[in-house]
DRENDO-878781 format. One line per 2 residues: number of its first residue (from 0); their letters; for each residue x, y, z of C-alpha. Coordinates in steps of 0.2 Angstrom, whole numbers, plus 2048, in hexadecimal, padded with zeros to 3 digits. Example, Ala and Ser with C-alpha at 12.3 -4.5 7.8 and 13.67 -1.06 7.14 Angstrom:
! DRENDO-878781
0 = as = 83E:7EA:827 ~ 844:7FB:824
! end
This chain:
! DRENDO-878781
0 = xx = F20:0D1:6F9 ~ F16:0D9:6ED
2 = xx = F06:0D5:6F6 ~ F0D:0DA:706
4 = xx = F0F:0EE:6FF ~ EFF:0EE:6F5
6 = xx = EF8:0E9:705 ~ F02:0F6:710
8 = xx = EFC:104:706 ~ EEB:102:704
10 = xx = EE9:102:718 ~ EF6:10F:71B
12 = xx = EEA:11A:70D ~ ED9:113:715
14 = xx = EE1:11A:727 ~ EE6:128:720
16 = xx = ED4:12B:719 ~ ECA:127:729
18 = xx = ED4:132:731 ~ ED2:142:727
20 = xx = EC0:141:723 ~ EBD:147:732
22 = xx = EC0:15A:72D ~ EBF:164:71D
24 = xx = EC8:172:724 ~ ED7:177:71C
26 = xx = EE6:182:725 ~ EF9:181:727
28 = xx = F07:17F:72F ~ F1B:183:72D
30 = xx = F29:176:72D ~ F38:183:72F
32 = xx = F38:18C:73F ~ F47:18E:749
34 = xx = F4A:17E:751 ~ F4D:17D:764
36 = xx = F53:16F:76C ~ F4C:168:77B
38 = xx = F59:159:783 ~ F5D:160:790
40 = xx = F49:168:795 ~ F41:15D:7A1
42 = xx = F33:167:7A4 ~ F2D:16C:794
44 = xx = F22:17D:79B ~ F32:182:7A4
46 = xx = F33:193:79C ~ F44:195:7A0
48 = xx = F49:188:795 ~ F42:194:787
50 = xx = F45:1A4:783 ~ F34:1AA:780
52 = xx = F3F:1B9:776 ~ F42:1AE:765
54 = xx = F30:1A3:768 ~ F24:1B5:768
56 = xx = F14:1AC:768 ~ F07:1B5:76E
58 = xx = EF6:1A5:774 ~ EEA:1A3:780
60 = xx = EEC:1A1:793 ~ EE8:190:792
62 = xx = EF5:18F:783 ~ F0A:18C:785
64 = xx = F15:18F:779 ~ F1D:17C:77C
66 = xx = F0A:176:777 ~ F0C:179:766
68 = xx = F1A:16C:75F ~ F23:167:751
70 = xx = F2A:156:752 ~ F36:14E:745
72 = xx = F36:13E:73E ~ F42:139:74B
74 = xx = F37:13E:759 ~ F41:150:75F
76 = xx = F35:15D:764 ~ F37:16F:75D
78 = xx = F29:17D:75E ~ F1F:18A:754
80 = xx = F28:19A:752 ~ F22:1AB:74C
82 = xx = F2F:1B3:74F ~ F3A:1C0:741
84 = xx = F4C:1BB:740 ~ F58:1BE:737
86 = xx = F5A:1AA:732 ~ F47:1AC:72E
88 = xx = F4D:1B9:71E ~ F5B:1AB:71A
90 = xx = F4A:19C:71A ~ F3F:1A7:70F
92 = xx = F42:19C:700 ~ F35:18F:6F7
94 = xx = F42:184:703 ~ F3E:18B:713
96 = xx = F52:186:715 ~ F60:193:717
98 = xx = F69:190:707 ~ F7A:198:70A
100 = xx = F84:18A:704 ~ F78:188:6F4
102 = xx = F79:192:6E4 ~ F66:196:6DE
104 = xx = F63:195:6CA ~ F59:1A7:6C3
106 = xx = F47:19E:6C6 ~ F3E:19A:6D5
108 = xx = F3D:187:6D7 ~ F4B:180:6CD
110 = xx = F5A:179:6D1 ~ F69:17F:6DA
112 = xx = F7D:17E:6DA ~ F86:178:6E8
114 = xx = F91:184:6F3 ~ F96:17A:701
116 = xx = F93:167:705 ~ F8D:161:717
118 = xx = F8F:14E:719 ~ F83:14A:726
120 = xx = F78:13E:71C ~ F7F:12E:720
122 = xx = F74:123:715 ~ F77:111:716
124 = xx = F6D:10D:704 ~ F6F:117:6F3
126 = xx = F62:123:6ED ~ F58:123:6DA
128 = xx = F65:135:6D4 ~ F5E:141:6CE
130 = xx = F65:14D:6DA ~ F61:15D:6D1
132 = xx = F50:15B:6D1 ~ F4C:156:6E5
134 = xx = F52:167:6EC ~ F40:169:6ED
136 = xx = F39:156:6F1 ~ F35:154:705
138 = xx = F3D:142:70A ~ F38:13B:71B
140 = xx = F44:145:724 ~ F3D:155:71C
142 = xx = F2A:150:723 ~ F26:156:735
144 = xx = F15:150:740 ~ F0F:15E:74E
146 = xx = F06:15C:75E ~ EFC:16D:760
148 = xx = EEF:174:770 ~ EE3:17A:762
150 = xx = EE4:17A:74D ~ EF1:184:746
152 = xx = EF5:18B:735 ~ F06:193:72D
154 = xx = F04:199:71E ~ F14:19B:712
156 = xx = F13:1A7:701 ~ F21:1AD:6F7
158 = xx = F1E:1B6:6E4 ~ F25:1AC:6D7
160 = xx = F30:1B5:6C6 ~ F24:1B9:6B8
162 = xx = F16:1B1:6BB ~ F13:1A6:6CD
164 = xx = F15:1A4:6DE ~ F18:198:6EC
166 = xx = F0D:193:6F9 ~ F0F:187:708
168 = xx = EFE:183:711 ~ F00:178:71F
170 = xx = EF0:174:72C ~ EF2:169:73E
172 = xx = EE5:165:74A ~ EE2:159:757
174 = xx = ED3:14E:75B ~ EDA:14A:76D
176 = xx = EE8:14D:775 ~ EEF:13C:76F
178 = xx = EEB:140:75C ~ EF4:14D:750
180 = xx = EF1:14D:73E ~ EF9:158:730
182 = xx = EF5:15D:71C ~ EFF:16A:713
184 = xx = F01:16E:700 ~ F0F:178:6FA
186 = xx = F0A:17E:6E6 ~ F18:187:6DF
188 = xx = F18:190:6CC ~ F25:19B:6C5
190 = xx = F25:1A0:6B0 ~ F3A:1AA:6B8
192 = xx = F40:1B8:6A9 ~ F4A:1AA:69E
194 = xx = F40:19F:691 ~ F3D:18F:695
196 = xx = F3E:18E:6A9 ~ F2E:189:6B0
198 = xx = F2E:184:6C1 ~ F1C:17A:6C5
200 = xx = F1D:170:6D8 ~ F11:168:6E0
202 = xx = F11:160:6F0 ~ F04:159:6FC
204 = xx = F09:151:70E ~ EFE:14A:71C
206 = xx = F03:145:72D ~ EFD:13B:73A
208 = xx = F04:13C:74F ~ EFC:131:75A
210 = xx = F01:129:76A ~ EF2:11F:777
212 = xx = EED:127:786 ~ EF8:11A:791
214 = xx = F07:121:786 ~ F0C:10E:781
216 = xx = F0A:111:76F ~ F0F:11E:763
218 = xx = F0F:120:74D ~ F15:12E:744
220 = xx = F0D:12B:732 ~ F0E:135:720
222 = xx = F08:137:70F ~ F12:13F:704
224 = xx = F0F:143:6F2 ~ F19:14E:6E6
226 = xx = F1A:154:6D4 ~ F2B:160:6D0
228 = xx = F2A:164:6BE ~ F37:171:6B6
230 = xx = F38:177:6A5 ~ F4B:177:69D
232 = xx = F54:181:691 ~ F66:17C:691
234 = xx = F6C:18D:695 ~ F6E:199:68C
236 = xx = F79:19A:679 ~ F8A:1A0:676
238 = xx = F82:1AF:66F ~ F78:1B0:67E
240 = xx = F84:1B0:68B ~ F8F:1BE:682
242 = xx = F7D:1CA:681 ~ F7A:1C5:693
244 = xx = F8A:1C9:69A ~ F8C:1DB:68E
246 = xx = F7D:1E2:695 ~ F76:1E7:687
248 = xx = F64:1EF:68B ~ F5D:1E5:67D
250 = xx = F5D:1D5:687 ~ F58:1DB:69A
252 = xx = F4A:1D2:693 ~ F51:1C3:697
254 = xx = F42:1BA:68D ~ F4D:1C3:67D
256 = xx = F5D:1B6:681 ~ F5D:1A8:677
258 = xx = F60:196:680 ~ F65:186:67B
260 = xx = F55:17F:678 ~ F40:182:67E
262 = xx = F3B:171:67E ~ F3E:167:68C
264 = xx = F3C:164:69E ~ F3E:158:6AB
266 = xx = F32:152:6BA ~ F30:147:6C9
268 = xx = F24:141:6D1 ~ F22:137:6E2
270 = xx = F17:131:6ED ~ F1C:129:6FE
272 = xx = F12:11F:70C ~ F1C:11F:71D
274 = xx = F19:11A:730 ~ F23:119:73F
276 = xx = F1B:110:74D ~ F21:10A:75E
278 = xx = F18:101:76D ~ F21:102:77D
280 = xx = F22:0EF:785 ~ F26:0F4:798
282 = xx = F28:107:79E ~ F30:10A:7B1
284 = xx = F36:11B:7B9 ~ F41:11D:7CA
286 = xx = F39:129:7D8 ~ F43:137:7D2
288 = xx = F3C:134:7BE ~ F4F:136:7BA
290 = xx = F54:124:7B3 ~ F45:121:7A8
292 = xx = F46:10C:7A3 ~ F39:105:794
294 = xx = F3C:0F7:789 ~ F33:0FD:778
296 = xx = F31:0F5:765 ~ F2F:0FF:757
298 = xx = F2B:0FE:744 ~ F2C:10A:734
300 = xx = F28:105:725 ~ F2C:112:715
302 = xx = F22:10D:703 ~ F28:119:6F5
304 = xx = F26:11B:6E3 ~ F2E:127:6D7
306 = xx = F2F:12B:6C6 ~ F3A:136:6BA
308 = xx = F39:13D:6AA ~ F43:148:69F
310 = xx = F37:14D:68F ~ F3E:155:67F
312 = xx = F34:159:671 ~ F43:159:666
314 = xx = F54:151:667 ~ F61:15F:66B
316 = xx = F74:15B:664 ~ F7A:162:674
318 = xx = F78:150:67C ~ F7F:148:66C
320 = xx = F75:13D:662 ~ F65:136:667
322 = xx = F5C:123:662 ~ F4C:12E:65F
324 = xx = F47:142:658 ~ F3F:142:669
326 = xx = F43:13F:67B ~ F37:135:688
328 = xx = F43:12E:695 ~ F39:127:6A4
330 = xx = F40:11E:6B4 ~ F37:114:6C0
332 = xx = F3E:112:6D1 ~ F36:109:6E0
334 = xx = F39:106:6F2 ~ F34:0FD:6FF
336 = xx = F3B:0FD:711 ~ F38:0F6:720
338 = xx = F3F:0F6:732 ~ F3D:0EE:743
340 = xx = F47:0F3:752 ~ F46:0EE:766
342 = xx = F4B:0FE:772 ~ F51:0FE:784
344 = xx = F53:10B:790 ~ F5A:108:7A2
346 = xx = F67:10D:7AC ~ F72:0FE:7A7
348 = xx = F74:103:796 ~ F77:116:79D
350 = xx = F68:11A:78F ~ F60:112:781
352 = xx = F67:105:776 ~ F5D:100:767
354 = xx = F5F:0F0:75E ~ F58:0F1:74B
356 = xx = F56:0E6:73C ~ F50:0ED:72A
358 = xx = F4C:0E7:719 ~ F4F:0F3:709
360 = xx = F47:0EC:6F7 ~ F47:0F9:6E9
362 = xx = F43:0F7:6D4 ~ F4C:108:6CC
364 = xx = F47:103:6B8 ~ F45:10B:6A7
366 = xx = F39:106:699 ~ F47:0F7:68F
368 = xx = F57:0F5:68E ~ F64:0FC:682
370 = xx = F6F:0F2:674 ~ F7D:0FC:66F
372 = xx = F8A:0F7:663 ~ F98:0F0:674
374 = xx = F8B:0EE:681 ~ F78:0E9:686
376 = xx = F72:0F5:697 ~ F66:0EE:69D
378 = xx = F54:0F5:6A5 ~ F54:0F4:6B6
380 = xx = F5C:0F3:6C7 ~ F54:0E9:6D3
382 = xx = F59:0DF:6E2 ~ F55:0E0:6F8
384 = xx = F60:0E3:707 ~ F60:0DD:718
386 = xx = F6A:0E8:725 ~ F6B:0E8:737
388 = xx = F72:0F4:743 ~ F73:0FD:755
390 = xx = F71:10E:75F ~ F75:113:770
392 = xx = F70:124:776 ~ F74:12A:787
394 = xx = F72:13A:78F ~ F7D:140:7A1
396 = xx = F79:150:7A6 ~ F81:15C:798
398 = xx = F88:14E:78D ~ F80:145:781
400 = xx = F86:137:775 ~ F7F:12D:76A
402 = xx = F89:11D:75E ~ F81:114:752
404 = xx = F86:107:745 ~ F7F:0FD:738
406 = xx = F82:0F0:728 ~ F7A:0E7:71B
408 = xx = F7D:0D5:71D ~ F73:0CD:70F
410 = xx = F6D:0D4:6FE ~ F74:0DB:6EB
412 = xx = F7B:0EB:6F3 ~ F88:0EB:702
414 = xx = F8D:0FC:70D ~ F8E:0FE:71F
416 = xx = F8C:110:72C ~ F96:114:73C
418 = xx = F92:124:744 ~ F95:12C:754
420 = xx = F90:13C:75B ~ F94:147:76B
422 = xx = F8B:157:772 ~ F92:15F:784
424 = xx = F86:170:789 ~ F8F:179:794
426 = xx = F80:186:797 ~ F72:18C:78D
428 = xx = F7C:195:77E ~ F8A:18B:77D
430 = xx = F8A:17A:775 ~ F98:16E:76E
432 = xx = F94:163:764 ~ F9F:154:75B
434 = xx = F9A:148:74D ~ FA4:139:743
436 = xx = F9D:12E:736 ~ FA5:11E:729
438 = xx = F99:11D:71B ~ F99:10E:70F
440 = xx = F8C:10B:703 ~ F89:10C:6F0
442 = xx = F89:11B:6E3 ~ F79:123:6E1
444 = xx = F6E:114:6D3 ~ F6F:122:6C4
446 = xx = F82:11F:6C5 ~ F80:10C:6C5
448 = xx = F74:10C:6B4 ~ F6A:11A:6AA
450 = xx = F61:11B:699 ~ F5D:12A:68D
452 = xx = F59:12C:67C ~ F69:136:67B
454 = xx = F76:126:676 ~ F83:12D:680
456 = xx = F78:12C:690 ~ F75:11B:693
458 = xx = F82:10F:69E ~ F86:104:6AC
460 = xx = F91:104:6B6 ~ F96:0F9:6C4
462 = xx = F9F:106:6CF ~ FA7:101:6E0
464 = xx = F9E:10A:6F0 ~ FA2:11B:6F6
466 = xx = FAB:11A:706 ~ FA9:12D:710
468 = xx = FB3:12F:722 ~ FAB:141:72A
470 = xx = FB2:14A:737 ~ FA8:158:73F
472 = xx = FAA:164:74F ~ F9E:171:751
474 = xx = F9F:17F:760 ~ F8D:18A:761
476 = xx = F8E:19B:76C ~ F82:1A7:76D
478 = xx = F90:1B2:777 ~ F9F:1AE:768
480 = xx = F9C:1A6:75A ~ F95:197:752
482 = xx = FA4:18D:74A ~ FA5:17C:741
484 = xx = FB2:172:739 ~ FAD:163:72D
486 = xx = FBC:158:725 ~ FB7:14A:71A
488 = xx = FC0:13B:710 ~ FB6:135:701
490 = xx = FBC:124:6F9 ~ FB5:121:6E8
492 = xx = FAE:130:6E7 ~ F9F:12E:6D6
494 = xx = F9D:140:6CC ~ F95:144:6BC
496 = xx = FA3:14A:6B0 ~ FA5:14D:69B
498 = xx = FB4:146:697 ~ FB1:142:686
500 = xx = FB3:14E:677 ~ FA3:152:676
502 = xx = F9F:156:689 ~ F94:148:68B
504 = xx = F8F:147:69C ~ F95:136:6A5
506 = xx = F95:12E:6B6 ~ FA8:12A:6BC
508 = xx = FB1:125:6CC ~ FBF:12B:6D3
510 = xx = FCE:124:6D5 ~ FD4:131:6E0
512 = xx = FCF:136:6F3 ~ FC6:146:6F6
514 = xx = FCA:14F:706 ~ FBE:15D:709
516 = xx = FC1:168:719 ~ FB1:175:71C
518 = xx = FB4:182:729 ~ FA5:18B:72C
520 = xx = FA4:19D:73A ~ F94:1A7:73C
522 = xx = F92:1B4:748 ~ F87:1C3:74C
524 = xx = F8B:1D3:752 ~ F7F:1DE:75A
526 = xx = F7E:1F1:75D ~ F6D:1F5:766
528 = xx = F63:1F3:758 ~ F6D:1F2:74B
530 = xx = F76:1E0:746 ~ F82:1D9:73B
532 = xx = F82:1C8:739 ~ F8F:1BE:730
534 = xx = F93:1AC:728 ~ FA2:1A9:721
536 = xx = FA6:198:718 ~ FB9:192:716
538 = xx = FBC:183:70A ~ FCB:179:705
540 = xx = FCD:167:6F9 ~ FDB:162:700
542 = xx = FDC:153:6F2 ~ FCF:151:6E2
544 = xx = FCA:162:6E0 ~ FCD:160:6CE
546 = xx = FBD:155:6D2 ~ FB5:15B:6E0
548 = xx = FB3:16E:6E0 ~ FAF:17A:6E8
550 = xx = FB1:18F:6EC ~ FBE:192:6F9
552 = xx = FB3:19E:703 ~ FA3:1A2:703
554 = xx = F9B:1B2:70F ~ F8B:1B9:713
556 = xx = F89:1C9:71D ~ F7B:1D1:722
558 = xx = F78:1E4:72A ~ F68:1E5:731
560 = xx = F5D:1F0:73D ~ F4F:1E8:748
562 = xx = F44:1F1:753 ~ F32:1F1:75B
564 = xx = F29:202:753 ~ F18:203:75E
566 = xx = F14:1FF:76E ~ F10:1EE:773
568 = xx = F1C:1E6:768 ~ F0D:1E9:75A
570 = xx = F1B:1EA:74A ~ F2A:1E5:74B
572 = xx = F36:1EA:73D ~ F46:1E2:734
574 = xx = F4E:1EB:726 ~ F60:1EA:71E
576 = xx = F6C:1E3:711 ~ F74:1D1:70F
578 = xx = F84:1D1:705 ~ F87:1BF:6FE
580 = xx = F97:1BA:6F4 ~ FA3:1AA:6EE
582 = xx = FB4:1A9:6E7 ~ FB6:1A4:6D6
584 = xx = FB7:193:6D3 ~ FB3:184:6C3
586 = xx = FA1:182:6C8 ~ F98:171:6C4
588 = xx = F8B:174:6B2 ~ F7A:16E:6B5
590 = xx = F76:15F:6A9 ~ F60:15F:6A6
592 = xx = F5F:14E:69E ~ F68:145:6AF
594 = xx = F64:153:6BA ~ F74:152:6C2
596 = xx = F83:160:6C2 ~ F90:15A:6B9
598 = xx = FA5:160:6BA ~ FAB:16D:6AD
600 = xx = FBC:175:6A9 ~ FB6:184:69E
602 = xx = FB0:192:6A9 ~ FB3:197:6BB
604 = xx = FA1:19F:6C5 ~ FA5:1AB:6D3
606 = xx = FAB:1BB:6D8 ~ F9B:1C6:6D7
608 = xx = F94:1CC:6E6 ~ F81:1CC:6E9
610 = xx = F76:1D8:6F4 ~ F62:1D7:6F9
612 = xx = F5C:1E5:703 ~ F4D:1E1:70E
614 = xx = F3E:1E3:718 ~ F36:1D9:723
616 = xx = F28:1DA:732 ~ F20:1D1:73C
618 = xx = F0E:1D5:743 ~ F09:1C9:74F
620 = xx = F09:1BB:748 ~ F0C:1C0:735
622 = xx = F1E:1C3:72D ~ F1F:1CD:71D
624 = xx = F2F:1CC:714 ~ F34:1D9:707
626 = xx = F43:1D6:6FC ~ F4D:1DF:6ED
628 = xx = F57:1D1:6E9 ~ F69:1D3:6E0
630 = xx = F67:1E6:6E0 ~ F78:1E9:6D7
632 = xx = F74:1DE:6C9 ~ F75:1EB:6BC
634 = xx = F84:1F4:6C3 ~ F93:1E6:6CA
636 = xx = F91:1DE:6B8 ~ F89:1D0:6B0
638 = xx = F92:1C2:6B4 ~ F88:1B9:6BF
640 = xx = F85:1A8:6BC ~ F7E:199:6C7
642 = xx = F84:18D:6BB ~ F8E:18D:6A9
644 = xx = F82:196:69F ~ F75:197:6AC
646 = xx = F73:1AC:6B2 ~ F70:1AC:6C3
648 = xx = F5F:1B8:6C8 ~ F5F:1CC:6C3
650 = xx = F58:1D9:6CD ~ F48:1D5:6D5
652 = xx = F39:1DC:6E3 ~ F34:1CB:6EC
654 = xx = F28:1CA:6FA ~ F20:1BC:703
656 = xx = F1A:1B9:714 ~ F18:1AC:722
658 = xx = F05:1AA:72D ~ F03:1A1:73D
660 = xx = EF1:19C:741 ~ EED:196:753
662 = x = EDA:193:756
! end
């Protein structure tokens, strides 16, 4: 099979190459604007479809805004935005994500603590670990492909802490109609105020969109490559923490505040060739072009390598003992997936049903194994999967459903997903929408066996699959409220925990159900042109919340005023305050060497409020964005913390902005 990748990748590259040589020209583009949904649009220049309010973009007469797409790797269509909302304040992180349900460390590009838990990722096969460090690692579903009138650009830039920036430069253009191709680079660097925490990313993408001029075939195609490296410090001392939280003015200097250690850091890297490609077989349309029948096979094929390491110039007693004075741990991980899968669409099947067949093989490995004085763990993971499964999608007027299922049949791991989803639109601001999921498959492969120089980091473990039942309603309003109600069951739940007398971090499964019921409301108020606009987070572990933990509410309020100050809509402004704040709660420690959060029973994080006053505007088709972030840092009291040990971010001035280019 080997020769089969080897030969995979150098013509995926070679395409790729052939491509892209045919410009030197470098621009951007961004992959977080407001999505809007078009099921139920069937003429996609119908304006009234769109509120040309929210999309302010500003072309050519020969230009619509519906020309310039942004299409997902499962083919919905969205569109560039310039407009300034308030959501765009809550995106303006090196994520581009609204992180209200995340807890951000003091530095720009490390990791974060989890608020809230949404389970819509219903993965059939296991991931490498690692989670900590992949807040910032784009996966396939992250990676978006445009179809644009002319090139465009979207610039992103946001100062870093101390030393740095981020910026996000992504360029698409078209050499026909039928071709689109993407490149984007997002460098990030940020020295933060602590010692130690460096943030260094790097990523590059480029995408490919083609469909032939019959509209027979179509590929979606990208190249990823990604390099996340972050300094650690352990946190801070004993001593630390009790300077920090006094608020002596000796140590506003946060460089003054001793941690744990200066020597280490972790960093992965990734790169990643993907395709999607599908050839329609038979295509036929009624005379009304309402029942639309094809018959259509498809192919993706997904090649991806990655590699962790966590680098310590000496060994730290904080771990326990070590094999060696220094740590080099190194994991290899390897994947390799393919899929086939036949499509048909007619009026029969009331929509489409798709047939589809895949075959998984991965190698997750370290260096050698490890002889212990009771046990031998050994180097590697490796093995293949074969799965097959089914959708159906259909679509009656304001209904839509969609079920789909699938199982591995054959290989070393075993798991199966069952997923049903429902969305009635009773006009164009109200949507229901309904979900249900059963999720079988095995714990995350860093559960299943890891190896450090640390001795009390290395095991394996043979642990049963996580089952997880989800239950999810969701009711959108633009008139009332937006509302959503997730209750989920997790059998065999795997977590990170230190049992032992000397804390050391180790995988464990529980014996115990979680039940985990997530009630989420946002809603904005208006008053001409002043808003307040509110979420509000409720949160309750019915069972295993002495495992699974998690704040019992979490709120966000924002008071803003908006206005258009010139004529002809020239500046528009956005200024206010956003009050964010969690109740108290035993918030998971962050662990560097597995980069995972692990339980702890010592301190509970929570109960400090936190205000940003801001600024932003738009001028045509720039947004500036002004921020003083955590304002009453120096007078609510210092104990803010984004992790045991780990300060959340003082009072700073951040600024950063957002540029579309349309040639």
């Amino acid at each position: 099979m080997s020769t089969l990748k080897n030969t995979m990748i150098k013509y995926f590259t070679l395409l790729f190459l052939l491509f892209f040589s045919v410009s030197s020209i470098a621009q951007i583009i961004d992959d977080q604007q407001r999505q809007y949904s078009n099921q139920f649009q069937e003429n996609p220049r119908d304006s009234t479809k769109l509120s040309l309010d929210e999309v302010d973009i500003q072309l050519s007469e020969k230009a619509y805004i519906t020309d310039y797409k942004i299409i997902s790797y499962k083919y919905d269509t969205t569109y560039v935005d310039t407009s300034l909302t308030i959501n765009k304040d809550y995106k303006m992180n090196y994520l581009k994500k609204d992180n209200l349900e995340l807890m951000a460390f003091a530095n720009q590009g490390q990791t974060f603590n989890h608020l809230a838990y949404t389970f819509d990722n219903n993965l059939l096969l296991p991931t490498m670990g690692m989670r900590a460090q992949h807040f910032n690692y784009a996966e396939v579903k992250d990676i978006n492909y445009y179809h644009v009138a002319t090139p465009t650009t979207v610039l992103f830039y946001k100062n870093g802490l101390e030393q740095g920036q981020v910026l996000d430069a992504v360029f698409t253009f078209n050499l026909s109609k039928q071709f689109n191709a993407s490149i984007g680079y997002q460098g990030l660097r940020s020295l933060g105020n602590y010692r130690h925490a460096l943030s260094d990313h790097g990523k590059t993408k480029a995408t490919i969109n083609y469909h032939t001029k019959n509209k027979k075939y179509y590929i979606h195609a990208h190249l990823a490559a990604q390099d996340i490296l972050n300094e650690q410090n352990g946190g801070l001392t004993d001593e630390s923490v009790e300077n920090f939280e006094s608020g002596d003015s000796n140590f506003k200097d946060r460089a003054r505040l001793v941690t744990n250690f200066t020597d280490a850091e972790n960093n992965i890297r990734g790169n990643r060739y993907y395709f999607d490609h599908f050839y329609k077989i038979w295509e036929k349309n009624d005379s009304t072009r309402i029942i639309d029948s094809e018959l259509k096979f498809g192919h993706i094929l997904n090649y991806e390598t990655k590699h962790y390491e966590y680098n310590q110039t000496t060994a730290n007693p904080i771990f326990g003992r070590s094999f060696t004075s220094t740590v080099d741990d190194r994991l290899d991980y390897e994947k390799f997936f393919t899929e086939a899968y036949l499509s048909l669409t007619s009026p029969i099947t009331l929509g489409e049903v798709k047939f589809k067949i895949n075959f998984f093989d991965y190698n997750y490995s370290y260096k050698s194994i490890v002889i212990n004085a009771d046990e031998i763990i050994g180097s590697n993971l490796n093995g293949n999967t074969v799965a097959v499964g089914g959708e159906w999608n259909t679509k009656l007027k304001k209904f839509n459903f969609n079920a789909e299922a699938s199982s591995i049949i054959s290989g070393e791991l075993h798991g199966f997903n069952i997923a049903a989803a429902a969305q009635y639109q009773i006009d164009s601001s109200f949507v229901i929408r309904a979900k249900a999921f059963s999720n079988s498959k095995s714990p995350n492969f860093n559960f299943q066996l890891f190896q450090s120089a640390y001795k009390s980091y290395n095991w394996q473990n043979d642990f049963k699959n996580e089952l997880t039942n989800n239950l999810a309603i969701e009711i959108d309003s633009k008139k009332w409220l937006y509302a959503s109600l997730q209750v989920t069951n997790i059998f065999n739940y795997a977590y990170f925990d230190a049992p032992d007398i000397n804390k050391q971090t180790k995988p464990v499964q529980a014996s115990e159900t979680v039940n985990y019921l997530k009630l989420k409301l946002s809603k904005e108020f208006r008053f001409g042109h002043w808003a307040l606009d509110n979420q509000f987070i409720y949160q309750k572990v019915a069972s295993g919340d002495d495992i699974f933990r998690v704040p019992d509410f979490i709120t966000r309020n924002t008071f803003y005023y908006s206005n258009n100050l010139f004529k002809g809509n020239s500046l528009h402004l956005q200024t206010g305050v956003t009050f964010s704040y969690f109740s108290k709660y035993l918030m998971n420690n962050y662990n560097p060497v597995l980069s995972e959060f692990n339980l702890q029973n010592e301190q509970e994080i929570g109960g400090f409020p936190m205000l940003d006053f801001f600024i932003n505007a738009k001028i045509r088709t720039i947004r500036l964005y002004l921020k003083f972030q955590h304002i009453n840092s120096s007078f609510t009291g210092y104990d803010y913390y984004s992790a045991p040990s780990n300060p959340y971010l003082d009072w700073k001035i951040r600024f950063g902005l957002v540029w579309n280019f349309f040639i």
